[in-house]
Structures are given as C-alpha cells and as structure tokens.
ZATIDREN-283135 format. One record per residue (C-alpha): x, z, y; residue number from 1; residue in one letter. Coordinates in steps of 0.05 Angstrom, whole numbers. Last residue first. Layout:
REM residues N
SITE       px       pz       py   zator   kevo
SITE        X        Z        Y     NUM      a
...
REM end
This chain:
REM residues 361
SITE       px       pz       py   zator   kevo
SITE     2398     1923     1930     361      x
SITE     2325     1906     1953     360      x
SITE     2319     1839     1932     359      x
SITE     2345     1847     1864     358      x
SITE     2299     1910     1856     357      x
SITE     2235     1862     1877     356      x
SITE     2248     1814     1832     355      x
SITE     2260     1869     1776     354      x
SITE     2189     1889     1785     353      x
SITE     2163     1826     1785     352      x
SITE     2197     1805     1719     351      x
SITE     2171     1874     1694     350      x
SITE     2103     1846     1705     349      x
SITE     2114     1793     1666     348      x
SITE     2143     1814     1606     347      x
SITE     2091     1875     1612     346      x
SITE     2034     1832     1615     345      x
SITE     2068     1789     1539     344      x
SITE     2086     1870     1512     343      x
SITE     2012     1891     1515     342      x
SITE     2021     1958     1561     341      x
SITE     2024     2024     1520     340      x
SITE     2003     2098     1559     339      x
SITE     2003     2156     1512     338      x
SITE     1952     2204     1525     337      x
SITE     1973     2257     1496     336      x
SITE     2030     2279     1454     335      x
SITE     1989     2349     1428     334      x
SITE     2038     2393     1463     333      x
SITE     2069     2354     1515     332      x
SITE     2011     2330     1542     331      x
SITE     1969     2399     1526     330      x
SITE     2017     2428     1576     329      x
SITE     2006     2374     1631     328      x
SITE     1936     2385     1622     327      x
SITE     1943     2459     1636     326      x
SITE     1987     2449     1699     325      x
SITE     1935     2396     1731     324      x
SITE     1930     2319     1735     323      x
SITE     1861     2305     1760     322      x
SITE     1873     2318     1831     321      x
SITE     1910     2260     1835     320      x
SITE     1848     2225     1821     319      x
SITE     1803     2265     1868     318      x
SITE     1864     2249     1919     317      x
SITE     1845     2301     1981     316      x
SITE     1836     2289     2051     315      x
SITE     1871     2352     2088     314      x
SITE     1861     2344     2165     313      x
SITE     1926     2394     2157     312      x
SITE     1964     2419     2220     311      x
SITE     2033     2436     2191     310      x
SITE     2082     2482     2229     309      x
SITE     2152     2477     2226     308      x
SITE     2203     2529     2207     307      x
SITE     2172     2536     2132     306      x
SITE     2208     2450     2117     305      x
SITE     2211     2456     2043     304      x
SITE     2144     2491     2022     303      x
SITE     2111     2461     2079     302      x
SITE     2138     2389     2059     301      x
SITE     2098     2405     1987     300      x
SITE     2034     2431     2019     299      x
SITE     2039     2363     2074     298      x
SITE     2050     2320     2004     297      x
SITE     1983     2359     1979     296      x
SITE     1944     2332     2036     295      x
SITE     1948     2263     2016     294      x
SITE     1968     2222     2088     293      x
SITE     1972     2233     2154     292      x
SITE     2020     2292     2153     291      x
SITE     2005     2329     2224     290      x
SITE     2062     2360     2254     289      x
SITE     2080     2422     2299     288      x
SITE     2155     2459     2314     287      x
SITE     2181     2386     2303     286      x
SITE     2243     2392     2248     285      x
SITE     2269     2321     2260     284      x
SITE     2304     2315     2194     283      x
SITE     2263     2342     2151     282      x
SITE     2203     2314     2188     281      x
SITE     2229     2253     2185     280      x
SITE     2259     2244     2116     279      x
SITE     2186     2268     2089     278      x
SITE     2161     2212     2132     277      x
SITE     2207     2160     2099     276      x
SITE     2199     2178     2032     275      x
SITE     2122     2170     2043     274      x
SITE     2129     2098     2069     273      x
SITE     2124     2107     2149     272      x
SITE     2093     2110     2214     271      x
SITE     2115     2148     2265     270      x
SITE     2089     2186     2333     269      x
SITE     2016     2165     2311     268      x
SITE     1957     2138     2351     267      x
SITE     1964     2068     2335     266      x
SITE     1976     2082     2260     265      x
SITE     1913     2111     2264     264      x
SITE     1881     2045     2300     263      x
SITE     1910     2008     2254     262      x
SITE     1874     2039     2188     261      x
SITE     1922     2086     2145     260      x
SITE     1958     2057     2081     259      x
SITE     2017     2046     2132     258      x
SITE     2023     2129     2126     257      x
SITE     2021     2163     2189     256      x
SITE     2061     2218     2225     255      x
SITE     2022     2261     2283     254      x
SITE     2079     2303     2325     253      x
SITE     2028     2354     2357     252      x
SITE     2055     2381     2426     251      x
SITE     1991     2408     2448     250      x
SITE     1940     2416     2390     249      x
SITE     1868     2409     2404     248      x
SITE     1884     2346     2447     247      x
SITE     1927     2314     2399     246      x
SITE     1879     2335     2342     245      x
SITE     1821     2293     2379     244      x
SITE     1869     2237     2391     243      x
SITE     1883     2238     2320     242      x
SITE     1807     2239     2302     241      x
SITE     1798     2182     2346     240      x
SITE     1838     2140     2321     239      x
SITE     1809     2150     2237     238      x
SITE     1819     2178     2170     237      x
SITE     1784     2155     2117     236      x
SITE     1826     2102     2098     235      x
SITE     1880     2145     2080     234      x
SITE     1837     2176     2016     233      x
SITE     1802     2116     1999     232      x
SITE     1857     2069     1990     231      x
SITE     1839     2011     2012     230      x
SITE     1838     1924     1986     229      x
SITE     1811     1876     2028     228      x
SITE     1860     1828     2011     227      x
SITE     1915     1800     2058     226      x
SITE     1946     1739     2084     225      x
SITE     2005     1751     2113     224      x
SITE     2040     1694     2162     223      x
SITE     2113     1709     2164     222      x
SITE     2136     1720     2238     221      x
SITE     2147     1803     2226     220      x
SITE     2133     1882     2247     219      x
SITE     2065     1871     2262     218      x
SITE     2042     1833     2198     217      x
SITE     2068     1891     2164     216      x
SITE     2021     1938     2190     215      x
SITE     1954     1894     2181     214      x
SITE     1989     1878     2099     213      x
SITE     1989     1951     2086     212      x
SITE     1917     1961     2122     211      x
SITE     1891     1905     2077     210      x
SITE     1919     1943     2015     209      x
SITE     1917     1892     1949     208      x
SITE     1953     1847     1964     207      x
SITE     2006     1809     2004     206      x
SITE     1993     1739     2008     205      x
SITE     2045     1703     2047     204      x
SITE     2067     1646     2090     203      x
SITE     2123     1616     2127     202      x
SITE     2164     1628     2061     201      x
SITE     2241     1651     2063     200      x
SITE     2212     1696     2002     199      x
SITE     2265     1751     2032     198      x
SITE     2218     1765     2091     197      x
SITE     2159     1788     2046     196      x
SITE     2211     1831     2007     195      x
SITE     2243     1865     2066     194      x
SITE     2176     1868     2110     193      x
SITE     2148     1912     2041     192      x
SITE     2209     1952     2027     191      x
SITE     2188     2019     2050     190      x
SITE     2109     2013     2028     189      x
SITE     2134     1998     1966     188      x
SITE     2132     1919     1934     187      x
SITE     2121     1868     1880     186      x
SITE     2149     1802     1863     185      x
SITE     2108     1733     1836     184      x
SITE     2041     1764     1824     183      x
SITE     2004     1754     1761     182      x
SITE     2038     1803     1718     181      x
SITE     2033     1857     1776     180      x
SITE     1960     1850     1764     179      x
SITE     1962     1859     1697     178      x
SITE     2014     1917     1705     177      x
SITE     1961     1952     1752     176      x
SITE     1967     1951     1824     175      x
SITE     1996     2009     1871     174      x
SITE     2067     1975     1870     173      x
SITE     2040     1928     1929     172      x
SITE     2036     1859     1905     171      x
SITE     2064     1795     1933     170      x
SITE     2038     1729     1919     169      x
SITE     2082     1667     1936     168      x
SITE     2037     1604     1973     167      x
SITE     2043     1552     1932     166      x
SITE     1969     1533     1932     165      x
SITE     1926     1582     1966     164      x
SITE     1863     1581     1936     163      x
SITE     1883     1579     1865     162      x
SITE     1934     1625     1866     161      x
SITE     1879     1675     1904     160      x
SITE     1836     1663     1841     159      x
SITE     1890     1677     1798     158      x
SITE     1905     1740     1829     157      x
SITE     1818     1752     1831     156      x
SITE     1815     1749     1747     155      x
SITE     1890     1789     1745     154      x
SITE     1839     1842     1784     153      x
SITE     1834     1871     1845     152      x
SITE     1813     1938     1876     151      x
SITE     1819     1989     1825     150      x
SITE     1888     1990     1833     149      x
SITE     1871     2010     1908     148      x
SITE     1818     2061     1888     147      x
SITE     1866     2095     1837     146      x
SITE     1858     2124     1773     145      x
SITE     1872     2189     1738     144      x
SITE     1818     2174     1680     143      x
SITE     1878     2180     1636     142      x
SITE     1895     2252     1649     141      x
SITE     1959     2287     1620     140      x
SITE     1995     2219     1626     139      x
SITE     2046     2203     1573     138      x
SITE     2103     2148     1560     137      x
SITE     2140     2147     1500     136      x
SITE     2204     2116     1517     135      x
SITE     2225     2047     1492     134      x
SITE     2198     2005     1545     133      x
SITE     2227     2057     1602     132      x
SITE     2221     2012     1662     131      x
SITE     2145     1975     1642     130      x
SITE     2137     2042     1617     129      x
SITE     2143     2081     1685     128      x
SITE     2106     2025     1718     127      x
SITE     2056     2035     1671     126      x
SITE     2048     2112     1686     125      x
SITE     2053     2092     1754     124      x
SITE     1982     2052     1749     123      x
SITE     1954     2102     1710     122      x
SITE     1951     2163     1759     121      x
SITE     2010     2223     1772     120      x
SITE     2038     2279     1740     119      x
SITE     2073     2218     1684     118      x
SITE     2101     2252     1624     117      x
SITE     2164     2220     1608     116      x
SITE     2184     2232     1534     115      x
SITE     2257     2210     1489     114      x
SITE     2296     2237     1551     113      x
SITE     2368     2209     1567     112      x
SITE     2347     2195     1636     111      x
SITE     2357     2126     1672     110      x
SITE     2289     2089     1671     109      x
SITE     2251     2153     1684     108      x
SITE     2299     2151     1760     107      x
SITE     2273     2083     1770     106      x
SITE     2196     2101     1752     105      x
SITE     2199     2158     1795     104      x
SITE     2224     2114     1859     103      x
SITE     2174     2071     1849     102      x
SITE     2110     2121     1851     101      x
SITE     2145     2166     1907     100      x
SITE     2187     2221     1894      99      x
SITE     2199     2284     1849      98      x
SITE     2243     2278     1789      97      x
SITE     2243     2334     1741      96      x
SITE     2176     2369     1754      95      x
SITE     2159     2433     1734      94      x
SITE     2163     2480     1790      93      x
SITE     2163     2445     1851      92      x
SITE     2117     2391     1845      91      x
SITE     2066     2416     1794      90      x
SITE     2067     2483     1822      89      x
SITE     2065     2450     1895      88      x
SITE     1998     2405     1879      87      x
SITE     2017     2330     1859      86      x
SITE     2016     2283     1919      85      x
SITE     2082     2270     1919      84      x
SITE     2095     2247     1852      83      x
SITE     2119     2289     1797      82      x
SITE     2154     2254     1737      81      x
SITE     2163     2301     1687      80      x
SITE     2221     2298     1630      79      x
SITE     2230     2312     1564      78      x
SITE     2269     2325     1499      77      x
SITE     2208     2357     1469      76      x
SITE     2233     2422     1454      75      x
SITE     2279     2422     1512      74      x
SITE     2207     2404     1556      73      x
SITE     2156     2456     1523      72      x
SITE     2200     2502     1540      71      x
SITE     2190     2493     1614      70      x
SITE     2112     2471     1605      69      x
SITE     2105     2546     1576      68      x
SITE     2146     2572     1632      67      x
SITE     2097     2538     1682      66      x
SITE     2042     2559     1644      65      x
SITE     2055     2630     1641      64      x
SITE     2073     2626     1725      63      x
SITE     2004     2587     1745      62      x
SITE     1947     2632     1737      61      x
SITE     1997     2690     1771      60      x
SITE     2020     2649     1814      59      x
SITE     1953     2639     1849      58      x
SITE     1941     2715     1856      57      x
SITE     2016     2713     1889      56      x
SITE     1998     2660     1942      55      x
SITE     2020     2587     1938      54      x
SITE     2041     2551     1996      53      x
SITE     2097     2592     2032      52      x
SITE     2109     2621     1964      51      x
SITE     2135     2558     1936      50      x
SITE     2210     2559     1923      49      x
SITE     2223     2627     1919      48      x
SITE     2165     2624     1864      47      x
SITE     2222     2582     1824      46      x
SITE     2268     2630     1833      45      x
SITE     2221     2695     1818      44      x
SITE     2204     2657     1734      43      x
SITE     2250     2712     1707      42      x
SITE     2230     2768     1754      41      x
SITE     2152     2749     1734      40      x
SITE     2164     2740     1664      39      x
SITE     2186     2814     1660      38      x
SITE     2144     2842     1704      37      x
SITE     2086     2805     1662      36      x
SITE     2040     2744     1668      35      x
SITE     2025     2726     1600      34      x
SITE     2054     2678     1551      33      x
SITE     2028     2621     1498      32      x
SITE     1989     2579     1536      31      x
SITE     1917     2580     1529      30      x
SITE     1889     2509     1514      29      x
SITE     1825     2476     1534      28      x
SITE     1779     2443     1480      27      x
SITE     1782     2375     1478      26      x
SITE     1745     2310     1506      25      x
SITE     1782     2236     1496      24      x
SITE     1793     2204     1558      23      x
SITE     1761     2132     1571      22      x
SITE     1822     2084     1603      21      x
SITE     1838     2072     1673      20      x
SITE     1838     2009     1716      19      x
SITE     1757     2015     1736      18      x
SITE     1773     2087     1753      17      x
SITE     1753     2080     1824      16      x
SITE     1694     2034     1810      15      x
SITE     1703     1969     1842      14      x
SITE     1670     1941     1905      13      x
SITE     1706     1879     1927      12      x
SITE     1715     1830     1978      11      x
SITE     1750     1764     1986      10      x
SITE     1807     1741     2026       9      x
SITE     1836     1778     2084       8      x
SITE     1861     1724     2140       7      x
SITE     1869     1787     2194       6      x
SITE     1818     1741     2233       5      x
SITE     1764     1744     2171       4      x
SITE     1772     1701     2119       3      x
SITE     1708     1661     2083       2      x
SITE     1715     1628     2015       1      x
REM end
C-alpha cells in the first residue's frame, strides 16, 4: 500500500451515486392552488424573506407549491430539514430547521413530528434516522448522492483497520451509516481538531475528505492519516482563481470551506465549517465576499445579509440540485422515499454518532 507525503491511503473512483438507492419513475404532480392576489398577499411574508434572490416570475412557479408543502406539513405532522445548500424557496420558505447536515439531524431528533423529510442527499437522511429511529424518514430524491460518501466503503474501513493496527478511525459525517458503523467516532467540519484531539492518540485516520484531514493536520500535533476522498463541488475550485477574483475585485473578503484544496484555503481571509462562515459574514458584515463553497449557501446568506455584496464563482451540487419544491410535495403526499438503515449498521453507527456528541458537549 503506497502513501503519499500527506500519508493518504488508497484511491478510489466511485460513481457519485454509488451510496444511493434506484428511484422509482412517476408522473409529476400539480399542486393544488394557483398563483392569485389573494395567495400572493397571504404567502408576501415569506417572499419578504427572499426577494433579494428570487425574482417575482420565479415566485410565481414557486408560491402554490410552497403553500401546498405548508399544509401538506399540519396534515402530516411534519417537519423539513433544509440544509444549506438547498435553493432559497426550499431554505427559506419551507423548511423547519435549516443548518448543516449534523446539526439537522440533532434538531429532527427533538421535534414532536411523526415525518422528517430530508431537503438534502442520502447520507443525512440516515443520519436523521440513525437520531430519529422511530420517525419515518423521507427524501424527495433518492439518487441525491454525494461524491464524498461515494468515496469509501465499510469494504475499504476495514481495510484501513487492517493496515493500521490500533490506530482509531474517524469519519467525517459525510459517509454513509455503513461506513460510520465501521469507524470508531465521527465528525463536522467544526469539531474535527476537537474530536481527533480528544482520542489522546499520537495517530489518526480521518476519512474520507483528504482536504478535511490536509486542514486539520495544520491546526494540531496528532499525526492524520487521510484518504483520498473529495467532494467534487469544493474541489474544483482553485489558488489561483482566488487570487484572480482578489485582483478583479478590490477589497474582496474570500471565505473557504476546509473541503477546499490547500492552496484555496491559502488564499482565503477565513476558513470555516459552514456554520461558522455564515456566523462570519453575519457578523462581520464585509461590503464584498466570496462564499467558497455550494453556491446556493452564498443565495441563502444573500437573502439574510442584502447590505453586503456576494461575488459568486457559483459551483453547483448536481445532487443537491436534485431535491426540488415539487419533489418535496410528492414526499409528503405519496410518503416517498422512505429511508430504513438495517438496525445491526445503525447500532453501530449511532454508537459513533453519540461518541462524537459526548465529546463535543
């Protein structure tokens, strides 16, 4: 087994949706209202909310479905989970809880509702079960996958085990619950020098995102080992296209997600976990930022933060993407696609979970 200098193990080249199941076709479904005067001076709050990022021709598409998807909800007794890379209708205007892929699953775990629906991809739908076990947990789109899920397998955990003999094995929340049930604790991008540090080991793996593990490897003494694991939408961006921006736009704040490659984080004002960059601009209030990171979170800042300006290199989740107002609406009506996890993985992978809770409290 060969490691390069950052000590990554082995390599893979996995389909993006390798961690997803096959979606069953239907035929699309018209929601049950039309955009009126009426509906639109009853639905004018929530526009408040977004019309710095959606125009009026788009809310007209979106407004009868939002209400629809409103209802839908007290009928249902239920909530949605909308994670920050969900469009601004989604975010804004339908979702319950709004947050990062953890930090949904935590707040799921405490509401009354009998249904989460999951406006996000598969891995944080089973993270939401794995903390809800008894709810009914949906995601409009099961073919919402992730490149970084998609990147290792239980197969390559126990592989790694193997290798590196009693060395503990932390995993980044973006795995699936198989993987998770292999690993000893998991992680968020926030907490990851927290939990690595707390193992009181000289040595760890932390998988699956290589760039993950390069960041955290600069911020403490414990040895990481990583996997060559990416996430296809940060890892596209690069150094020299921040430099470029920098130049283009004079006083550009660029903040950077630790998903990005080194030399982007390099070139950034801040890097952070994607709570932790929202906080910052919020906070901050620069009159000019780039959001390195899922464009849509920069659409959903915008709609919070209209005083500052947001220059937008704009790579796009395709499996983000996926999840959309009409397929959260057939969700809810039809009960679709509901997301199990075989109760011996999700014994173990909520043991990881809760690991990682204990040593963040």
């Amino acid at each position: 087994m060969a490691l390069d200098t950052a000590h990554s193990a082995f390599t893979l080249d996995r389909p993006a949706d390798a961690c997803a199941p096959r979606a069953r076709t239907a035929e699309p479904v018209t929601p049950p209202f039309t955009f009126t005067p009426a509906l639109k001076r009853e639905l004018a709050p929530l526009y408040e909310r977004v019309k710095h990022v959606v125009t009026p021709m788009e809310w007209v598409h979106y407004a009868p479905l939002v209400k629809a998807i409103n209802e839908l909800k007290v009928k249902r007794n239920a909530v949605i989970l909308a994670h920050n890379y969900m469009t601004p209708e989604i975010f804004h205007c339908v979702g319950d809880f709004r947050g990062d892929s953890l930090q949904l699953a935590k707040e799921a775990s405490r509401t009354d509702a009998d249904v989460i629906v999951q406006a996000g991809v598969h891995f944080m739908a089973e993270t939401s079960k794995l903390l809800s076990p008894d709810k009914t947990v949906l995601i409009p789109d099961p073919l919402a996958g992730c490149s970084l899920a998609a990147s290792i397998t239980p197969e390559d955990v126990r592989a790694l085990r193997a290798a590196y003999p009693g060395v503990p094995i932390v995993t980044y929340v973006n795995t699936s619950a198989a993987v998770k049930a292999e690993c000893d604790i998991t992680c968020t991008s926030s907490n990851a020098v927290k939990i690595v540090e707390s193992l009181g080991a000289p040595r760890v793996l932390l998988i699956p995102d290589e760039y993950l593990a390069k960041y955290v490897q600069t911020k403490t003494k414990v040895e990481i080992i990583a996997w060559k694991g990416h996430c296809e939408v940060h890892e596209r961006f690069t150094g020299e296209e921040m430099e470029a921006m920098r130049a283009a736009e004079p006083g550009l704040k660029i903040i950077a997600h630790p998903e990005c490659p080194p030399d982007v984080i390099a070139a950034s004002d801040f890097t952070g976990s994607t709570a932790a960059m929202i906080d910052w601009v919020k906070t901050k209030r620069p009159p000019k930022v780039v959001l390195v990171t899922e464009c849509s979170m920069a659409s959903n800042v915008a709609a919070e933060a209209p005083d500052v300006e947001f220059i937008r290199p704009c790579n796009l989740c395709p499996h983000m993407k996926r999840i959309s107002l009409e397929k959260i609406y057939e969700a809810l009506l039809y009960n679709r696609y509901e997301v199990t996890v075989d109760a011996g993985v999700a014994e173990k992978a909520r043991r990881a979970v809760e690991r990682m809770v204990e040593a963040s409290a």
